[in-house]
C-alpha positions as CSV (number, residue, x, y, z in Angstrom):
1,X,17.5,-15.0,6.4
2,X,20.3,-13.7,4.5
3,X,23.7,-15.2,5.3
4,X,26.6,-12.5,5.2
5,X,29.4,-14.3,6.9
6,X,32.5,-12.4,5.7
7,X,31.0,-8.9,4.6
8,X,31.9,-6.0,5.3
9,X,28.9,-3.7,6.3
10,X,29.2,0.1,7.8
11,X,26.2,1.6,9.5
12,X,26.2,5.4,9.7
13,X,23.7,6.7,12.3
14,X,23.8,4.3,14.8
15,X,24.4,5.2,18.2
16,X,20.9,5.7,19.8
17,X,20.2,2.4,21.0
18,X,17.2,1.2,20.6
19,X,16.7,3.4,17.3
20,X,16.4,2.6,13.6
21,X,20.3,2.9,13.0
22,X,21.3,0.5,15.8
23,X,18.7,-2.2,15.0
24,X,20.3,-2.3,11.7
25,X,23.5,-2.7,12.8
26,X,22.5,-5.5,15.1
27,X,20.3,-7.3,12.4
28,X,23.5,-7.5,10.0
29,X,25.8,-8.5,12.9
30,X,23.8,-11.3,13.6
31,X,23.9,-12.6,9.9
32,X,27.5,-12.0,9.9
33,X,28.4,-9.3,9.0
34,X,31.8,-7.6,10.0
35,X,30.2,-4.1,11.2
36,X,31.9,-0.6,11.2
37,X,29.5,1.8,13.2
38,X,29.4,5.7,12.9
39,X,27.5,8.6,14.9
40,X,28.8,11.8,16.2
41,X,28.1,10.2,19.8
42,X,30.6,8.2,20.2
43,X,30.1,6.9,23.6
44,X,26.8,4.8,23.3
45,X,28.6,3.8,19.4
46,X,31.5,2.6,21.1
47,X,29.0,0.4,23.5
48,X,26.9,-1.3,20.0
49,X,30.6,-1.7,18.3
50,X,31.5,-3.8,21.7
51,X,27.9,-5.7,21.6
52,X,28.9,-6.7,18.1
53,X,32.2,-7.0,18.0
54,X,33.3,-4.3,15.7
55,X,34.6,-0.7,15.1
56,X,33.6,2.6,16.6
57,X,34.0,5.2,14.5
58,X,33.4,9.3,15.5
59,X,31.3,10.8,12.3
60,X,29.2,13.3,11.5
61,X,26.6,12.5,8.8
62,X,26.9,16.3,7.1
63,X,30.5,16.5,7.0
64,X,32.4,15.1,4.1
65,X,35.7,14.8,5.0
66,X,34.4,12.8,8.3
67,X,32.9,10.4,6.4
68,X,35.5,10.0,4.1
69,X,37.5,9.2,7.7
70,X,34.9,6.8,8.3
71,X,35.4,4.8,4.9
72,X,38.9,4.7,5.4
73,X,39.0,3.2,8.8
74,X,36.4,0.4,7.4
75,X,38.8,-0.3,4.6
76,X,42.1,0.2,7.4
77,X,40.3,-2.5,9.4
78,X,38.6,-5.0,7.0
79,X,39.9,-4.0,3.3
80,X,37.1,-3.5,1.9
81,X,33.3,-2.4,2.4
82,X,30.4,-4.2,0.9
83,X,27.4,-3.2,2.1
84,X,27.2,1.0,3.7
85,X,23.8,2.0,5.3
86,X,23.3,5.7,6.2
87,X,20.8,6.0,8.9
88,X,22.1,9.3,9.9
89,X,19.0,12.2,10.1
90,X,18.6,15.4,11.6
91,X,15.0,16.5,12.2
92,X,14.0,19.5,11.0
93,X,10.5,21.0,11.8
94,X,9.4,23.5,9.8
95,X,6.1,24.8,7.6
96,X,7.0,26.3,4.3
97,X,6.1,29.9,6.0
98,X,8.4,29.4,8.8
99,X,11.7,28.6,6.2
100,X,15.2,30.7,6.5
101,X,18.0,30.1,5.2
102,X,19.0,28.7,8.8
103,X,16.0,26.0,8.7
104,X,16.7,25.0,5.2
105,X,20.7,24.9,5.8
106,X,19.7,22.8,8.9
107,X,17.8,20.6,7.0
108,X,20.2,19.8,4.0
109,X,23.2,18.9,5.8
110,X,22.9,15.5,7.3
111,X,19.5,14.8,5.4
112,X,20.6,15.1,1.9
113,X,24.2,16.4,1.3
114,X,25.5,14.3,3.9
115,X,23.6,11.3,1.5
116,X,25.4,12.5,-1.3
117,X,28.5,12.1,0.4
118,X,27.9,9.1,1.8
119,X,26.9,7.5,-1.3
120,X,30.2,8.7,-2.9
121,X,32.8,7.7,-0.2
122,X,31.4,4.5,0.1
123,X,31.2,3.4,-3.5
124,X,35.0,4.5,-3.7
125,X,36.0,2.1,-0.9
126,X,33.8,-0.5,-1.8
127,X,34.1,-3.7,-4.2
128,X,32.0,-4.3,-7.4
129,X,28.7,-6.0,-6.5
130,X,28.0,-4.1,-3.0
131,X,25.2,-2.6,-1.7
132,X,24.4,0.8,-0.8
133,X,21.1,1.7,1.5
134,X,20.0,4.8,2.2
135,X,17.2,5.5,4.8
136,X,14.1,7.9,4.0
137,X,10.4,8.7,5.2
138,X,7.0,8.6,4.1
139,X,7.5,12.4,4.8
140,X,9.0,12.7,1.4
141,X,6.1,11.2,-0.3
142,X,2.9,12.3,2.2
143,X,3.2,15.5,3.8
144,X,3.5,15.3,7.8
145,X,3.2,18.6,8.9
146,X,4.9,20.9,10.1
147,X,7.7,18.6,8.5
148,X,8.3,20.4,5.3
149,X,11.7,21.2,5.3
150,X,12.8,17.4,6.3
151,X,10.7,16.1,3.9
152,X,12.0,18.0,1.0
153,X,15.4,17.0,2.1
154,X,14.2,13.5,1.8
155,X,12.8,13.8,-1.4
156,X,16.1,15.3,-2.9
157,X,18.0,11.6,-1.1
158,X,14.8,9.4,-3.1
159,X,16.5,11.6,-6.4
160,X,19.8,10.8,-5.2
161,X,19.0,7.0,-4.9
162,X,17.8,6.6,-8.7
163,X,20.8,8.7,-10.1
164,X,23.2,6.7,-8.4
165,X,22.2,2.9,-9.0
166,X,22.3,4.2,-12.8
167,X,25.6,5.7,-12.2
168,X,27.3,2.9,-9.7
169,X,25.3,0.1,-11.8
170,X,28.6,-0.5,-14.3
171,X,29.6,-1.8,-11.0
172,X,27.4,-4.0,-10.1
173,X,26.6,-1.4,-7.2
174,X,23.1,-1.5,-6.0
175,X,21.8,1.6,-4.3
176,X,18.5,1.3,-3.1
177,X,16.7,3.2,0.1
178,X,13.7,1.7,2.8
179,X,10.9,4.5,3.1
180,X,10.4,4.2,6.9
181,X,7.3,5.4,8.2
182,X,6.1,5.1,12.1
183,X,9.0,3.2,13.7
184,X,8.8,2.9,18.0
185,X,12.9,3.5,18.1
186,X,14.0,4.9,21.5
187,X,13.8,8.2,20.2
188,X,10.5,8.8,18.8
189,X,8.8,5.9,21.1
190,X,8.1,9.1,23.9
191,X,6.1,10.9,21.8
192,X,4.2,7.6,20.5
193,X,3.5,6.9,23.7
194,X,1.9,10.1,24.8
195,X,-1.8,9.2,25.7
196,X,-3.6,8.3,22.1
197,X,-1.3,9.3,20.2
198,X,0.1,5.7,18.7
199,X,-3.5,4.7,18.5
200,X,-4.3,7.5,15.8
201,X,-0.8,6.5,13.9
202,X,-2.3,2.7,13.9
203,X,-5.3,3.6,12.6
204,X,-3.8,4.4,9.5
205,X,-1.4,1.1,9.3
206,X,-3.2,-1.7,7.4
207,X,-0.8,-4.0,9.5
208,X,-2.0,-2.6,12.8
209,X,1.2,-2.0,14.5
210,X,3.8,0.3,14.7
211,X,7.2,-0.3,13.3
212,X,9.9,-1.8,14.6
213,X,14.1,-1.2,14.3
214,X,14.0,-5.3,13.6
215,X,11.7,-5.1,10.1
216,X,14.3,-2.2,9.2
217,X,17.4,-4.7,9.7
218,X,15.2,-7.2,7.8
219,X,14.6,-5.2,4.9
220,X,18.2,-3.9,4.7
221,X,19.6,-7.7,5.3
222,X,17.5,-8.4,2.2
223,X,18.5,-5.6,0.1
224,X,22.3,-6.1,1.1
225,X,21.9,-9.8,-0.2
226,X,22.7,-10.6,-4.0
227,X,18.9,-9.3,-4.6
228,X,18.2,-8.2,-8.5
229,X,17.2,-4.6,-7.5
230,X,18.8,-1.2,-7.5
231,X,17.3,2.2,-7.9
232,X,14.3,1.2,-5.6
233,X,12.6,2.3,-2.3
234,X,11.1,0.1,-0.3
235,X,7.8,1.0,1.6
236,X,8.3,-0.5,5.1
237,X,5.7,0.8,6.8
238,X,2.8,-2.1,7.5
239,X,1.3,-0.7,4.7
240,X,0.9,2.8,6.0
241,X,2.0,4.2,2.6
242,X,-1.3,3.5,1.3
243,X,-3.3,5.7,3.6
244,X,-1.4,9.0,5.1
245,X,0.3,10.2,8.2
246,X,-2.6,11.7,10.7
247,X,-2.5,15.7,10.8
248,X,-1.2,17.0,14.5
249,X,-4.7,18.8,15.0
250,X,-5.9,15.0,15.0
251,X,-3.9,14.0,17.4
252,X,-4.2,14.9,21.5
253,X,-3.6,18.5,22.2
254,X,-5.0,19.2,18.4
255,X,-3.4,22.4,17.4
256,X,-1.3,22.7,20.3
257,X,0.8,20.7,18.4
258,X,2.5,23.3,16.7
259,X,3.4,25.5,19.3
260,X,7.1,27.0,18.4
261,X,6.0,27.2,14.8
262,X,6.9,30.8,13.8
263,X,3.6,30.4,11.2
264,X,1.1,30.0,14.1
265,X,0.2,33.5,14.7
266,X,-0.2,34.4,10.9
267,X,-2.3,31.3,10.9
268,X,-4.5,32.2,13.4
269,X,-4.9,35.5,11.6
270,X,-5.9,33.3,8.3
271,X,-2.7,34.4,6.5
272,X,-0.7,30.3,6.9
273,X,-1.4,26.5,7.5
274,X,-4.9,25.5,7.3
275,X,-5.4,21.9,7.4
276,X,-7.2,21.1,4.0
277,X,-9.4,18.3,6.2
278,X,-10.6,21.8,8.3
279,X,-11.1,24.1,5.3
């Protein structure tokens, strides 16, 4: 386990407890770290800051200025920031025949400009040598419908990643992301644990389990050690990444599962989605 006595660490996305964001958070506080915690909820963030003993900080992952706030109060409070992990996501359902400029808009602004930002602010308060993590899905790699507008957003932060540990690297700044795939966090854990639904998810998970908020804080404790790797994403995922996500028409309540979608009637008329495992 990675000793970080003495670092500085801020953890953006991080007040749903029991989610991805605040397992993280918790993982580096109990290696040592000095945390600074961010959400735009600031009431359950202000309860993990207290569990941890450190700073609660009202932020919204889109907004650029906001984070900026957020950077300062970490270097206000500690004078410095060495590690900076953006957990922060909005998800965005949508199939490439339901997009607007709303949807897309939507999807953009936490899920990749608010990255960008991120990655930016934090570098400028932070010393040579630290580490940036960013968090993304398997979404952006196998498509998860009706997840297409999410997924693209996470395939622009993947870009971002590469980009900046070349441009950050001078530095000694490593900026790597973890490609989460099926984690039980509070928030998703309802729908995993509608009536066969987690069981189809497992079947594709060579590991045969779901994920967990503690193998996230693992692999970002790793990556915010003194490892020799930058540019990277890490498949933490039990090994999903090899196989795919299950199409919603395999799951319980088959193509019910897309109710809402503004595509379903032209794709009951032929015109949209088709599963290609149905064609």
């Amino acid at each position: 386990m990675n000793d970080l006595t003495g670092k500085v660490a801020v953890v953006l996305g991080a007040s749903a407890e029991g989610g991805t964001g605040w397992g993280i958070a918790e993982g580096l506080a109990a290696r040592g770290a000095k945390l600074v915690v961010g959400a735009r909820s600031i009431e359950p963030l202000q309860r993990l800051a207290d569990k941890v003993g450190g700073l609660a900080v009202g932020c919204d992952g889109g907004d650029h200025d906001q984070i900026a706030a957020l950077r300062d109060a970490a270097v206000a409070a500690y004078g410095r920031i060495d590690i900076a992990v953006n957990s922060a996501a909005t998800p965005t359902l949508s199939l490439i025949a339901d997009a607007t400029p709303e949807i897309m808009a939507q999807a953009v602004q936490v899920n990749l400009f608010g990255m960008v930002y991120f990655v930016k602010l934090m570098a400028e308060g932070m010393n040579d040598g630290g580490s940036i993590i960013l968090i993304s899905s398997m979404s952006a790699t196998h498509p998860v419908f009706p997840h297409f507008a999410y997924a693209a957003a996470k395939a622009g932060t993947e870009s971002l990643i590469k980009y900046a540990a070349v441009e950050y690297g001078g530095r000694g700044i490593r900026v790597n992301g973890i490609r989460i795939a099926t984690v039980m966090s509070e928030m998703a854990g309802a729908f995993y644990r509608m009536p066969g639904v987690s069981e189809r998810f497992i079947q594709e998970i060579p590991l045969g389990r779901m994920g967990q908020p503690d193998d996230m804080a693992d692999a970002c404790a790793w990556l915010a050690g003194p490892a020799y790797i930058t540019g990277s994403m890490l498949d933490i995922s039990g090994g999903n990444q090899i196989n795919r996500f299950p199409f919603l028409h395999e799951l319980p309540g088959g193509d019910a599962n897309y109710e809402g979608s503004g595509a379903l009637a032209d794709r009951a008329e032929g015109k949209g989605y088709v599963p290609s495992t149905k064609r």
